[in-house]
MITI-430546 format. One record per residue (C-alpha): residue number from 0; x, y, z. Coordinates in steps of 0.05 Angstrom, whole numbers. Each point is the difference from the previous one (the first is absolute). Layout:
(NUM, (X, Y, Z))
...
***
This chain:
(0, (-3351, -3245, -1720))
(1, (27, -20, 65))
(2, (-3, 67, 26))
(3, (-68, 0, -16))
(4, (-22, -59, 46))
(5, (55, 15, 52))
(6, (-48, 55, 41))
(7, (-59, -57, 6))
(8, (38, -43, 45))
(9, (30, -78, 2))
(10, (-62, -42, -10))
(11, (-15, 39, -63))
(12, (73, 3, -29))
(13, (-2, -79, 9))
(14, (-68, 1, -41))
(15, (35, 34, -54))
(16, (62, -38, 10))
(17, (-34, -65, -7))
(18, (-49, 24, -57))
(19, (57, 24, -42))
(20, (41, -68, 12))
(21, (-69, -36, -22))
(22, (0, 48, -66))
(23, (65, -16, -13))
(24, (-6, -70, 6))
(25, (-59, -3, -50))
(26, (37, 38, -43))
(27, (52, -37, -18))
(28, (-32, -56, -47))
(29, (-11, 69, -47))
(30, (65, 22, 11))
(31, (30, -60, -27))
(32, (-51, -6, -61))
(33, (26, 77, -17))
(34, (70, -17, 10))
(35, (-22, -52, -52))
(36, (-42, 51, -48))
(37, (65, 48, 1))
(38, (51, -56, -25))
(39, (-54, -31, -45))
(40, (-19, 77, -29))
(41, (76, 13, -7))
(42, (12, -68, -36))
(43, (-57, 9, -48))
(44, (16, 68, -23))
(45, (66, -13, -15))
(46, (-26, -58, -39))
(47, (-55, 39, -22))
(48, (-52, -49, 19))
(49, (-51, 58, 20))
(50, (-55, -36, -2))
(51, (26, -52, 52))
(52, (9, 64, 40))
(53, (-74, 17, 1))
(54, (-15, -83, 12))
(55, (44, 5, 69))
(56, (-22, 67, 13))
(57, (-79, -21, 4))
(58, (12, -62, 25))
(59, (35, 45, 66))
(60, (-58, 38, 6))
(61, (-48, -51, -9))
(62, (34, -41, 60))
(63, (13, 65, 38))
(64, (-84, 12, -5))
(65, (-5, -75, 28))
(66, (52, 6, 54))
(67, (-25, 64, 26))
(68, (-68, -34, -2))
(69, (16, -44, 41))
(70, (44, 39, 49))
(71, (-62, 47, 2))
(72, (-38, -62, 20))
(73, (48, -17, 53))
(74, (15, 67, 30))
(75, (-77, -4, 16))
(76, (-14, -67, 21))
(77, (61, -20, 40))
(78, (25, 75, 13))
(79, (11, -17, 80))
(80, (24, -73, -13))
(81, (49, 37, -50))
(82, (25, 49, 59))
(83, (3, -44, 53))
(84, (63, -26, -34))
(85, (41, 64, 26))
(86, (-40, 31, 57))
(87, (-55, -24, 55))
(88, (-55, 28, -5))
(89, (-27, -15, 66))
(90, (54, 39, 30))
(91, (16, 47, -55))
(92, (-87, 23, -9))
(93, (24, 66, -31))
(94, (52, -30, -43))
(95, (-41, -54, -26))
(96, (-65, 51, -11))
(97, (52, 44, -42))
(98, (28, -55, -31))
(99, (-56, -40, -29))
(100, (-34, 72, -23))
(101, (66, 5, -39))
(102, (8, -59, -35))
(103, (-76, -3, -22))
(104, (4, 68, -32))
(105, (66, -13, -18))
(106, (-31, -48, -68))
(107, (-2, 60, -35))
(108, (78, 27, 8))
(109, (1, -80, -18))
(110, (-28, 4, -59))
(111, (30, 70, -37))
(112, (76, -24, 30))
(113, (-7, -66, -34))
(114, (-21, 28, -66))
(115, (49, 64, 3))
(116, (57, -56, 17))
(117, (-28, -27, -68))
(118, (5, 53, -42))
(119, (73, 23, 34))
(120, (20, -70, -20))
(121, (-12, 15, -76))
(122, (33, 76, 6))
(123, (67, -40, 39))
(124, (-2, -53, -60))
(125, (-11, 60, -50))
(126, (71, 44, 36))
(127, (-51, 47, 14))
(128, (32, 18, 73))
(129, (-20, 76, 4))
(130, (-68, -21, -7))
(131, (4, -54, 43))
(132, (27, 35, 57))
(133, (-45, 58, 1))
(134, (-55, -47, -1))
(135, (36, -33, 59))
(136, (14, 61, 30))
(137, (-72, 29, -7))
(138, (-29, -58, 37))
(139, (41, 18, 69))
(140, (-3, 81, -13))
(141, (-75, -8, -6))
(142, (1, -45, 58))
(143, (34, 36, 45))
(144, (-32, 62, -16))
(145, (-67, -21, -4))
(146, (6, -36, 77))
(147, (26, 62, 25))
(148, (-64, 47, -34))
(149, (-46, -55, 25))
(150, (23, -18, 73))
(151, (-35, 62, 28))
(152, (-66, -10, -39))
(153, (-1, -83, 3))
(154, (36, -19, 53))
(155, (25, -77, 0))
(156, (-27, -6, -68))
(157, (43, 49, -38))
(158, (49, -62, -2))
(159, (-45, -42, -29))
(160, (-34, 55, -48))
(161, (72, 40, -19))
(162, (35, -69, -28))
(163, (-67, -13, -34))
(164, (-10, 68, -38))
(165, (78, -8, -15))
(166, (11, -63, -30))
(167, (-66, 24, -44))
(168, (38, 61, -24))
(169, (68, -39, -15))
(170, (-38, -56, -37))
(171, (-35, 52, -44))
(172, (71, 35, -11))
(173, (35, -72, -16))
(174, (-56, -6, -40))
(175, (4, 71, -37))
(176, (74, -10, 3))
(177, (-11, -67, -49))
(178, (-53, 36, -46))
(179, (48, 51, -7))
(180, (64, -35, -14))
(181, (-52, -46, -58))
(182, (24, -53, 36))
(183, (-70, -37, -10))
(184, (-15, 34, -62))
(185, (74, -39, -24))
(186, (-24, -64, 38))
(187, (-71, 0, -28))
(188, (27, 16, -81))
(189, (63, -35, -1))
(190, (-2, -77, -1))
(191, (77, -7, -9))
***
């Protein structure tokens, strides 16, 4: 991706620089809840407790729907506060106008990441590691892709718009991936 951003120049490599630090950052309370989910999913299926399973697993998406909420809410109120912490924007304009563009449309990738991390959680505590991965997998190949067939067409926004589209199309394959695999079909008929 960095070879993407590379040919627009310092000020706008910081903007991406700083917004991916930012998504990061906000990331990690959901990273640590699926960490959680994948112990808790293992744990429970060797036990056979599905239906504790399907308890954690909507209670992660429930909170995931409220955190992204109110990142979403942040991202739009407090976007330049949010930036300022890694780049000026007085003397970085360009940065900061990249930057803030980012992280507003950047609620969506927010939103598909968090649930895909979700449903990877429940493959990881299932063993189901093929699947896992090529959901993974999908989520940068579509990424990468996508920024490059975009960047002539969009512009700056093919960042924005290429992680979007891709974390979509990785959270509907985690998603298929689970369907397929009756993972929920186990959780939902199975009380253990």
């Amino acid at each position: 991706m960095q070879i993407f951003v590379n040919p627009y120049g310092s000020e706008i490599i910081s903007g991406y620089i700083a917004v991916n630090k930012i998504l990061t950052f906000f990331m990690l309370i959901m990273i640590g809840f699926c960490q959680t989910l994948t112990i808790f999913t293992a744990a429970n299926s060797g036990a056979k407790q599905f239906g504790r399973i399907l308890e954690g697993y909507r209670f992660c998406i429930r909170f995931a729907t409220v955190y992204v909420l109110f990142l979403t809410l942040a991202d739009f109120v407090f976007d330049k506060q949010i930036l300022s912490i890694f780049l000026d924007a007085k003397k970085y304009p360009d940065a900061a106008g990249f930057g803030t563009s980012y992280l507003k449309y950047s609620c969506i990738m927010i939103l598909f990441s968090t649930l895909k991390n979700v449903n990877e959680s429940i493959l990881r505590g299932y063993a189901k590691m093929k699947p896992f991965l090529l959901s993974n997998f999908s989520d940068l190949f579509f990424k990468t892709a996508l920024t490059a067939l975009f960047l002539p067409v969009l512009g700056l926004n093919s960042f924005w718009a290429a992680s979007a589209i891709s974390t979509c199309i990785a959270f509907l394959l985690s998603s298929c991936f689970i369907h397929d695999h009756q993972l929920i079909f186990r959780i939902k008929n199975n009380d253990g």
